[in-house]
Each structure stands twice: as C-alpha cells, then as structure tokens.
C-alpha positions in Angstrom: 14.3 9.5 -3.0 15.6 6.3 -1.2 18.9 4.4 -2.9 18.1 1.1 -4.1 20.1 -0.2 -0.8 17.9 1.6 0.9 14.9 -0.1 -1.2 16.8 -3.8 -0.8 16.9 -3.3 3.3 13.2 -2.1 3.7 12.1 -4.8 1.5 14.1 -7.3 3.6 12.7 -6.0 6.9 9.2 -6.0 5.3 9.3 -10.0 5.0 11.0 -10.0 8.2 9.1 -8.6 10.1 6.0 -9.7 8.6 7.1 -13.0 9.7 8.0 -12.2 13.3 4.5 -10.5 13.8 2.9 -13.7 12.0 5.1 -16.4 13.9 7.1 -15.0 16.9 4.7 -12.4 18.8 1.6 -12.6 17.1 0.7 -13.8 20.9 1.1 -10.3 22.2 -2.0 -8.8 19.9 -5.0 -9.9 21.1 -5.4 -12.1 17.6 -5.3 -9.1 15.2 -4.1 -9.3 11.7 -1.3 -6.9 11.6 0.3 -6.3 8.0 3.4 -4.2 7.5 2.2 -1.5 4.4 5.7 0.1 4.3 9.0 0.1 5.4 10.8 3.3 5.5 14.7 3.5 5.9 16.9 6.6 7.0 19.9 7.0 4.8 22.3 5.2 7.2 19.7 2.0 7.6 20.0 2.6 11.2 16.3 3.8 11.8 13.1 2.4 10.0 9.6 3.5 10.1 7.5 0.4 10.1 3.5 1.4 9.1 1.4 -1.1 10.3 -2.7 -2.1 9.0 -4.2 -3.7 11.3 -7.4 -6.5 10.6 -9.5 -7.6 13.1 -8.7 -5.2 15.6 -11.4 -3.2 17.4 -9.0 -0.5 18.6 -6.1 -0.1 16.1 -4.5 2.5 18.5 -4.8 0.3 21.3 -3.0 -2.6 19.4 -0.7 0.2 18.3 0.4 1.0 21.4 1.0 -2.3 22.5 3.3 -2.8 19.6 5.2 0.2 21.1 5.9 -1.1 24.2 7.1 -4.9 22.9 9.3 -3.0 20.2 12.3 -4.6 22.3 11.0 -8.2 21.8 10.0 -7.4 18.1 13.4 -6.5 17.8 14.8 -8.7 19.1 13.2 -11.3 17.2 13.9 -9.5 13.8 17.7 -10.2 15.1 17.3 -13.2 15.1 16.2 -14.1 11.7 18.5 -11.1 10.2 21.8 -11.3 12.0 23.9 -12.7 9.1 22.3 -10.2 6.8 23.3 -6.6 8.4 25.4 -5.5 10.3 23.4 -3.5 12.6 19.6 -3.9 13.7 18.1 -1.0 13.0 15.8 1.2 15.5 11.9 0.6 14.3 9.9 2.8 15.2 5.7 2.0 14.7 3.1 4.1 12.9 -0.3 3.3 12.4 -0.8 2.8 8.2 -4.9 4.7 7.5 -4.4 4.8 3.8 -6.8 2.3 3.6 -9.3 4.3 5.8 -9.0 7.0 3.5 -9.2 5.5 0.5 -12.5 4.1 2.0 -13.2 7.8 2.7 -12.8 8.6 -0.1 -14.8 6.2 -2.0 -17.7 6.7 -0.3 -17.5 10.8 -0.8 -17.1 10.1 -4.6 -20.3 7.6 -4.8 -22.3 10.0 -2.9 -21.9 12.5 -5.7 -25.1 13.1 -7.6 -23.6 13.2 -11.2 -26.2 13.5 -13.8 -26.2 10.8 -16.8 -24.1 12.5 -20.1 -27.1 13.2 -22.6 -27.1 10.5 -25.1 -26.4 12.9 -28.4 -22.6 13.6 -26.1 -21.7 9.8 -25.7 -19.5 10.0 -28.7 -17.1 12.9 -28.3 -14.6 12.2 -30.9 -16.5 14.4 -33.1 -16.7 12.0 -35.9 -20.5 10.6 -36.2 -20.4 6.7 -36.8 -21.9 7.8 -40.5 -19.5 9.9 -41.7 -16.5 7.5 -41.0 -18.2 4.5 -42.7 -18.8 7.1 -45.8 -14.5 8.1 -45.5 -13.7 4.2 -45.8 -16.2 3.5 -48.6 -14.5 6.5 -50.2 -11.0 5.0 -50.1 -12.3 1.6 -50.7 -13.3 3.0 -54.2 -10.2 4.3 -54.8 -7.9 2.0 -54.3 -10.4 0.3 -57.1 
C-alpha cells in the first residue's frame, strides 16, 4: 500500500513525464505515442517504475529499449521541470505496460465462447411471475379502500 506522499509524487511524475516524452524527447521515438499507464514509487521516492503504452509503434520492445538507453536525457529533462518540487530526482526505471494487450486477450477469448441463449420461461428469475405481483397490489389496493 503506497502513502498518499507516495501517491502525490507518482502522480506528479506521471504529468511530468508525460510532458517530457510529449515535448522534450518525443524526437528520440521514431513518432510513437508513448503514454505513461502508472507510476510506481519506492517508499523513500528515490526509485520509480514508470510503465509505458506505446501507440503507433510497430515494435514496442524496440521503442522500449530505446527508452532505456535515453533514461539519462529523460531524466534529465524531468529535472528540469521538477527541480523546485523535490528534493531528489528519482531513478526511473522503464517497463513496457501490456494490460491493454491482455485485456484485448481477453476479450476476444470471452466473445469466442459459444454460450447458449437462457430459455425464454428463465428470463425472469426473481421467482415472482409478472401476474402474481399485479394480483399482490390489486390486493392492497382494496385494502387500503
């Protein structure tokens, strides 16, 4: 469970960074989308797990990888835009986000599943047939006369 300065940071570093890979080195990815999913903080805020989804990219590892290597200029950049904010820059360190490839997964699994149609008498599994509740209300409706 993180502690809600450990929520404020990562969502800080989230915009941040989201920025910098939008503004600052979006040059140094081929013209893929990248969107930071979550930010992940150690307890001291001096490590962060960034998980990146990637769009337009026909090799996420590949674009992945190159991330890795410019994590210094990333960095870097992040300092600038949060040096009167912290105290220290924390490490990042880059993993690729495939929730939504599994969700996707997923999907398609549960759509392939031949479920048969619920027969028609079942639709109504309350247990109460439409009939007998309109007979309970005319019942108190003539009581309360």
């Amino acid at each position: 469970m993180e502690s809600k300065r450990q929520q404020k940071f990562a969502r800080l570093l989230q915009k941040e960074l989201a920025e910098v890979f939008h503004r600052d080195v979006s040059h140094l990815f081929n013209g893929a989308y990248l969107s930071i999913t979550t930010v992940r903080t150690s307890p001291d805020l001096g490590v962060v797990k960034v998980y990146l989804s990637m769009l337009l990219a026909k090799n996420p590892q590949e674009i992945l990888a190159t991330v890795r290597e410019n994590t210094k200029a990333v960095r870097h950049a992040l300092a600038q835009r949060i040096k009167n904010q912290v105290r220290v820059i924390p490490e990042l360190i880059f993993f690729l986000d495939d929730s939504a490839e599994y969700a996707a997964k997923m999907d398609k699994i549960i759509s392939d599943l031949d479920i048969p149609p619920a027969p028609e008498e079942d639709a109504n599994n309350d247990g109460i047939h439409d009939n007998d509740f309109t007979r309970a209300e005319s019942d108190e409706d003539e009581e309360e006369l």
